[in-house]
Backbone as numpy.savetxt, mean C-alpha at the origin, in Angstrom:
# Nx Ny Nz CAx CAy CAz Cx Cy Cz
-5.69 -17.41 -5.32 -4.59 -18.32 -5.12 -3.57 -17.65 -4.20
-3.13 -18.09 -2.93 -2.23 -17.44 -2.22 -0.94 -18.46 -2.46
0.10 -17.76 -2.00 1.60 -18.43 -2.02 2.41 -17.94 -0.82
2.47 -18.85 0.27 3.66 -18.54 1.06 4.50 -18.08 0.93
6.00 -16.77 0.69 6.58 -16.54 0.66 7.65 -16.32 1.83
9.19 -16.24 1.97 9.29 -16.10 3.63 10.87 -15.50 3.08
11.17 -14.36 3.46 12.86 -14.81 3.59 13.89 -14.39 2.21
13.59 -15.19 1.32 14.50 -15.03 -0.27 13.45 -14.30 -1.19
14.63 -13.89 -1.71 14.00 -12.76 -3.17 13.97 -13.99 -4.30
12.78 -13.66 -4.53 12.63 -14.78 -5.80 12.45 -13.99 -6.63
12.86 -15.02 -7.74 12.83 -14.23 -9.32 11.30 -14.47 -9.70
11.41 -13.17 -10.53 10.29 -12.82 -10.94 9.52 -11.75 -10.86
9.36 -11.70 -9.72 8.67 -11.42 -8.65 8.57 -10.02 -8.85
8.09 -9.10 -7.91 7.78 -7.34 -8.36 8.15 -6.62 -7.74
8.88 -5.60 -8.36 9.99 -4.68 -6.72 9.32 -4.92 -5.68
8.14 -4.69 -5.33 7.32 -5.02 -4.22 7.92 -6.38 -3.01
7.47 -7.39 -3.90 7.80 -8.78 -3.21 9.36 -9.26 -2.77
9.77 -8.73 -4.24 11.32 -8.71 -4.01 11.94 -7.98 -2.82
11.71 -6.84 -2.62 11.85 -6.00 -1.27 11.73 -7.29 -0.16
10.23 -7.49 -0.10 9.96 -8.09 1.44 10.70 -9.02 1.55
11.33 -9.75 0.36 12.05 -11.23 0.27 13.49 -10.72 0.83
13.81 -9.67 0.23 15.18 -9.61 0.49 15.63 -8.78 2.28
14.27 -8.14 2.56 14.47 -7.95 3.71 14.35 -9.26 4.43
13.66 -10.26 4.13 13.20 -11.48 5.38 12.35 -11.78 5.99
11.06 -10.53 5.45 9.63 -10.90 5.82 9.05 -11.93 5.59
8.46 -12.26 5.78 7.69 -13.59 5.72 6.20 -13.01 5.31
5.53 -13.08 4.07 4.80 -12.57 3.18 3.96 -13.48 2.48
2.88 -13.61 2.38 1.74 -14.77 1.67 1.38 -13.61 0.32
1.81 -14.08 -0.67 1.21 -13.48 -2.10 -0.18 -14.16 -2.29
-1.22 -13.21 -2.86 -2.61 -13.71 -3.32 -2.50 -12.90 -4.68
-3.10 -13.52 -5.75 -3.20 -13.54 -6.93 -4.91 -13.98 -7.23
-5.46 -12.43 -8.02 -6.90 -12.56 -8.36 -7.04 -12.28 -9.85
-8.31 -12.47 -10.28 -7.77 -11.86 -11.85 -8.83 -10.65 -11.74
-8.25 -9.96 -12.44 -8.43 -8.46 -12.34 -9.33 -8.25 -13.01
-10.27 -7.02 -12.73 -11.37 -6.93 -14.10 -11.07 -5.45 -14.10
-10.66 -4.79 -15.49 -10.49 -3.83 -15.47 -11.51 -2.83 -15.12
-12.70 -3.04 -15.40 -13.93 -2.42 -15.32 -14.28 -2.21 -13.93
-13.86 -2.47 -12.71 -13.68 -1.99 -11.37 -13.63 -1.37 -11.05
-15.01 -0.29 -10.12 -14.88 0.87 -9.86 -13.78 1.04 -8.34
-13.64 0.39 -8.12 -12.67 0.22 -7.05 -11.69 -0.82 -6.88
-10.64 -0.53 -7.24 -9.35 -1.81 -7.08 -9.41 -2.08 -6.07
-8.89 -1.43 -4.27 -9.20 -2.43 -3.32 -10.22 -2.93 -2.92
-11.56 -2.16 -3.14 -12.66 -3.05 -2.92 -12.95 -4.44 -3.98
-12.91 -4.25 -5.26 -12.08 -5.81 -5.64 -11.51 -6.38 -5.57
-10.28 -6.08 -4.55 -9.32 -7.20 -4.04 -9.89 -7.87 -3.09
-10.98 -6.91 -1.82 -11.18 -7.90 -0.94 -12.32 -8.72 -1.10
-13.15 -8.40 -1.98 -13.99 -8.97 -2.31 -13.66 -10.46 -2.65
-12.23 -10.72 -4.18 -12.10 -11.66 -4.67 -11.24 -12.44 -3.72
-10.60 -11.95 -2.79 -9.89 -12.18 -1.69 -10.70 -12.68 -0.28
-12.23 -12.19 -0.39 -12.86 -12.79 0.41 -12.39 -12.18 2.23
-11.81 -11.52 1.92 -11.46 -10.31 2.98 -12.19 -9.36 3.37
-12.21 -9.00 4.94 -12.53 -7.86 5.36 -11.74 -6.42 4.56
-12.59 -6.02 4.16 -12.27 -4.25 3.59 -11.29 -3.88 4.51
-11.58 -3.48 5.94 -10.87 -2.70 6.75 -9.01 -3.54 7.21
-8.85 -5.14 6.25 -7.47 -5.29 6.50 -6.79 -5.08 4.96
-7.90 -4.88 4.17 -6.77 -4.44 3.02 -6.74 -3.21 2.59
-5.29 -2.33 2.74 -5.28 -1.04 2.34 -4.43 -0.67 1.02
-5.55 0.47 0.61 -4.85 1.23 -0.25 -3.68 2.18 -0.61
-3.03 2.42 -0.99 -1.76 2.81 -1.30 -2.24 4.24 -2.30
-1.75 5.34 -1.65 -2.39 6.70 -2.52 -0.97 7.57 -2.18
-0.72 8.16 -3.58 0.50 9.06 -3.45 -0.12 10.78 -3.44
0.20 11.07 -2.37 0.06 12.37 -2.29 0.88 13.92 -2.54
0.41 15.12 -2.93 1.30 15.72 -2.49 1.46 16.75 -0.92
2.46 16.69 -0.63 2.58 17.57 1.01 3.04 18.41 0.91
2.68 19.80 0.93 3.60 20.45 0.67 4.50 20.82 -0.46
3.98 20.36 -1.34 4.91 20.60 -2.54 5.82 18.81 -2.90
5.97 18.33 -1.68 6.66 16.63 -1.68 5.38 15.38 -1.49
5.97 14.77 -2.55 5.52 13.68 -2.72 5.32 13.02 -1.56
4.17 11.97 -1.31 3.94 11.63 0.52 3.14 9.85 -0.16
3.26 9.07 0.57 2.11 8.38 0.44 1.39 8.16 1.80
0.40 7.74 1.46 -0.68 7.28 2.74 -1.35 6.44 2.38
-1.17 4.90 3.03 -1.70 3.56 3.36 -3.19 3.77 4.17
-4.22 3.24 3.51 -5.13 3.70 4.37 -5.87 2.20 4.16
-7.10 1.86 4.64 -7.98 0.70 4.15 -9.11 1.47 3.18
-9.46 -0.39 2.54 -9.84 0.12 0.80 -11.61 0.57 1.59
-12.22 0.43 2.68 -13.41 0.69 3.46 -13.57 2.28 3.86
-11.94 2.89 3.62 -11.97 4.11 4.31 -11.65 5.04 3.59
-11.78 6.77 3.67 -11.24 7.47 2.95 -10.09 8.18 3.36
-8.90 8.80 2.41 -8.06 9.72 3.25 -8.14 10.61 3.47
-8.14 10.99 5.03 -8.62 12.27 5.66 -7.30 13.49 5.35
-7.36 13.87 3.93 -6.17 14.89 3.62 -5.21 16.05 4.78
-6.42 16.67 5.63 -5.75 17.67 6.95 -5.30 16.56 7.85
-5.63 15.84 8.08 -5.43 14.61 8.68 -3.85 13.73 8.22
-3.52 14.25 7.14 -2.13 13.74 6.39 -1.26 14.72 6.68
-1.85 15.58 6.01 -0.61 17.17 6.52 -0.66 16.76 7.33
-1.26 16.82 8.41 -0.89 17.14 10.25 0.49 16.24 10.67
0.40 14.69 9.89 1.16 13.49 10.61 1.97 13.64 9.80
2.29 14.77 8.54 3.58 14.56 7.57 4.18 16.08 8.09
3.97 16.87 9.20 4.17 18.23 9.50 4.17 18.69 8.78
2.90 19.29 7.79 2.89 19.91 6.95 1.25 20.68 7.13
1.10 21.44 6.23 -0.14 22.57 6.42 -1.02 22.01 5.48
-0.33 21.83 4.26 -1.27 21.06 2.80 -1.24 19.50 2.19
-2.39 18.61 2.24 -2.01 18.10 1.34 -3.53 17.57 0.33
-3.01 16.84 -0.75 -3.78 17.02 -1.96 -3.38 16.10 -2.70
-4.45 15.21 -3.44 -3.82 13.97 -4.05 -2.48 14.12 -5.20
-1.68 13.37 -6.00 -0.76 14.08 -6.51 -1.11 13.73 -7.69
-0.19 14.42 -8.80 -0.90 13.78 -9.95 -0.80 13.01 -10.43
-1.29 11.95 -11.25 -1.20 10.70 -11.58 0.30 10.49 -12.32
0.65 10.60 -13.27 1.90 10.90 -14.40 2.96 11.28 -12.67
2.89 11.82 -12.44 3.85 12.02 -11.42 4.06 10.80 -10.28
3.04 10.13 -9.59 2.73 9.10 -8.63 3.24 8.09 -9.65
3.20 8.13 -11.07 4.22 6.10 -11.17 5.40 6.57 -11.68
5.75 7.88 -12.15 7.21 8.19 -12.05 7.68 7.81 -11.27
7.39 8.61 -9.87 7.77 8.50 -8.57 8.28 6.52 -7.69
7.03 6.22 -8.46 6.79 4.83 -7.48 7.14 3.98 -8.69
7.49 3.68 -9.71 7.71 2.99 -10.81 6.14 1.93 -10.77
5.26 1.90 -10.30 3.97 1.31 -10.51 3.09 2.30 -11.10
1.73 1.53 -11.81 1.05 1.88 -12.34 -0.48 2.03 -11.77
-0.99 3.36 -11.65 -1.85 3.25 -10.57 -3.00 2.10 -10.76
-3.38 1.74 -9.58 -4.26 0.48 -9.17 -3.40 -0.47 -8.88
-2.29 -0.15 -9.23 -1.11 -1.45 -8.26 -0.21 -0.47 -7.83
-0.39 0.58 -7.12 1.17 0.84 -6.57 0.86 0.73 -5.52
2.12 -0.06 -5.11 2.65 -1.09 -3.64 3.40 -0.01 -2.95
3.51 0.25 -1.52 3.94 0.89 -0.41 5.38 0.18 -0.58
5.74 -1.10 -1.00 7.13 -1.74 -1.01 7.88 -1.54 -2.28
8.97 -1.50 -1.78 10.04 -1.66 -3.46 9.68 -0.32 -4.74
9.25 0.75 -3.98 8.84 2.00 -5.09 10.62 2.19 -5.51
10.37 2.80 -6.60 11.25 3.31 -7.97 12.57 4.56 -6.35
11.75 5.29 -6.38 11.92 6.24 -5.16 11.00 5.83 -3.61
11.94 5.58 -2.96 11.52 5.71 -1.14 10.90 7.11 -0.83
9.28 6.91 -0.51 8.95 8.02 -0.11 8.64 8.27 0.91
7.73 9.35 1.63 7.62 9.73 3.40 6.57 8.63 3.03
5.91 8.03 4.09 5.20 6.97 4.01 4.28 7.11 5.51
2.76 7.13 5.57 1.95 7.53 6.17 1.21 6.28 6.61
1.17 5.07 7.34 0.28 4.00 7.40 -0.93 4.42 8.53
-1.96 4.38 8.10 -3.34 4.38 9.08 -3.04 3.65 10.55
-2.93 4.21 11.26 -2.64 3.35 12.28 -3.91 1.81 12.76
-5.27 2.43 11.90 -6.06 1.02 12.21 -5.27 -0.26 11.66
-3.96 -0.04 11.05 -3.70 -1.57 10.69 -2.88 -1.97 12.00
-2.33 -1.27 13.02 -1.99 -2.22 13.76 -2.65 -3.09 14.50
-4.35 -2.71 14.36 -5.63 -3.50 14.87 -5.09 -5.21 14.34
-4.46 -5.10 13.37 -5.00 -6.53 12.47 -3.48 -7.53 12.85
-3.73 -8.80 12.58 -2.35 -9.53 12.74 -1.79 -9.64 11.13
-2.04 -8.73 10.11 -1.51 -9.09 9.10 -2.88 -8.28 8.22
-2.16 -7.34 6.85 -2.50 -6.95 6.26 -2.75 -6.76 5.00
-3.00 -6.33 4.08 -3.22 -6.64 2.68 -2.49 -5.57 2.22
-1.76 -4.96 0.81 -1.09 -3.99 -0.02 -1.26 -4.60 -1.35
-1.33 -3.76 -2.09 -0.83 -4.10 -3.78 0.72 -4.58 -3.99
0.84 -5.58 -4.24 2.20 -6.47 -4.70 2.64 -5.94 -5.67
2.31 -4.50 -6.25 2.75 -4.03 -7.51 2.18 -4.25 -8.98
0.93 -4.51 -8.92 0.35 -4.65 -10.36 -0.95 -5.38 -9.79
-1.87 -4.84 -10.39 -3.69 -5.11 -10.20 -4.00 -7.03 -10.50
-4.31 -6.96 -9.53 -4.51 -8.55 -9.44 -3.84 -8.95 -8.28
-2.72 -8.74 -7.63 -1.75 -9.46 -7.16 -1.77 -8.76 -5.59
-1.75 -9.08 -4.64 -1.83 -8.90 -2.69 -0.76 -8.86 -2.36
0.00 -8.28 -1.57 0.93 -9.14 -0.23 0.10 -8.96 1.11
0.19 -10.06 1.67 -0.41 -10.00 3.26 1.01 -10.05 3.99
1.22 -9.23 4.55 2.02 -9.24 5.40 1.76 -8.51 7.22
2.39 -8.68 8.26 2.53 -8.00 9.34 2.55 -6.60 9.32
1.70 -6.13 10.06 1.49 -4.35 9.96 2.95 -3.88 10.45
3.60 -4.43 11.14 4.70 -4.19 11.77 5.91 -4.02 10.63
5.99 -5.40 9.94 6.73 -5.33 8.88 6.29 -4.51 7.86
5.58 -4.19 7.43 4.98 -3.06 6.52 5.73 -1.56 6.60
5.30 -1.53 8.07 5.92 0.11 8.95 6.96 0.01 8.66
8.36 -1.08 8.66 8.82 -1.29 9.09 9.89 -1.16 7.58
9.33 -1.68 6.60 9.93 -1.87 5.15 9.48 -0.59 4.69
8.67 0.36 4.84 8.54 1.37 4.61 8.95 2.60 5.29
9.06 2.39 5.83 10.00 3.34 7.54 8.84 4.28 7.29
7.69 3.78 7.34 6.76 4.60 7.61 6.14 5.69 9.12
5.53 6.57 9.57 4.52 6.30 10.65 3.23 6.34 10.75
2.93 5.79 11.84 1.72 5.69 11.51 0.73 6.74 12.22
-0.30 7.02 12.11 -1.01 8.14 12.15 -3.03 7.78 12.28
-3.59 8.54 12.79 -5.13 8.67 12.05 -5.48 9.21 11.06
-5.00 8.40 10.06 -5.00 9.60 8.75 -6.68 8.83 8.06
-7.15 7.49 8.11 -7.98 7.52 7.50 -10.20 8.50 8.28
-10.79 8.36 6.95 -12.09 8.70 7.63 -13.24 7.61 7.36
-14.11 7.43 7.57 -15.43 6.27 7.03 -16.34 7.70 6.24
């Protein structure tokens, strides 16, 4: 089920959406039902979403250096870790630990959204999403999409973007 969104923060809604609303993005929510038993959350999103893999990306909190990092990558691809250091100027990085990543992001992993985290972090987007006219993220809780503009994404995240993912 998708939902137009554009502009206003609606109630309800999940730091995530709320963010894009209150910035003025213009954002289509999709809503799937979740099966917990999923060996892969974004590859079940695009599946039930009926999406190409390579426009919906995953959301992974890393550590850099000792700091918390995330990196947006697609759910088709893996994150190329030296490949993260390099675009976060850093020497190390290494996934972070779980208990720490939804402190950090107030989501719970398999929905943490690149938008509206608890804490603003350095933010790493794959640069293959500027390939696409619009992209997929976790809306903040398993089941739930935002498609939005790669631009606006970068853009609500003051991210950069980088070759951080690998096949």
């Amino acid at each position: 089920m998708a939902r137009k969104r554009s502009g206003a923060a609606s109630g309800g809604g999940t730091p995530a959406t709320v963010a894009a609303g209150r910035a003025g993005v213009a954002f289509t929510l999709h809503s799937y039902a979740h099966d917990p038993a999923a060996p892969s959350y974004g590859e079940e999103a695009a599946r039930a979403l009926g999406t190409d893999p390579a426009r919906v990306f995953k959301t992974l909190v890393t550590d850099v250096d000792g700091a918390l990092t995330v990196a947006v990558v697609p759910v088709s691809a893996s994150l190329g870790l030296k490949a993260l250091a390099a675009a976060a100027s850093g020497k190390r990085a290494a996934m972070a630990d779980p208990a720490a990543a939804e402190r950090a992001t107030g989501y719970v992993l398999g929905g943490i959204s690149p938008l509206g985290q608890r804490r603003r972090l350095p933010t790493v987007v794959d640069s293959s999403a500027t390939a696409h006219a619009t992209v997929f993220v976790s809306a903040g809780r398993r089941g739930l999409e935002i498609e939005v503009p790669p631009a606006d994404l970068i853009a609500l995240t003051s991210a950069i973007t980088a070759p951080i993912a690998r096949d």
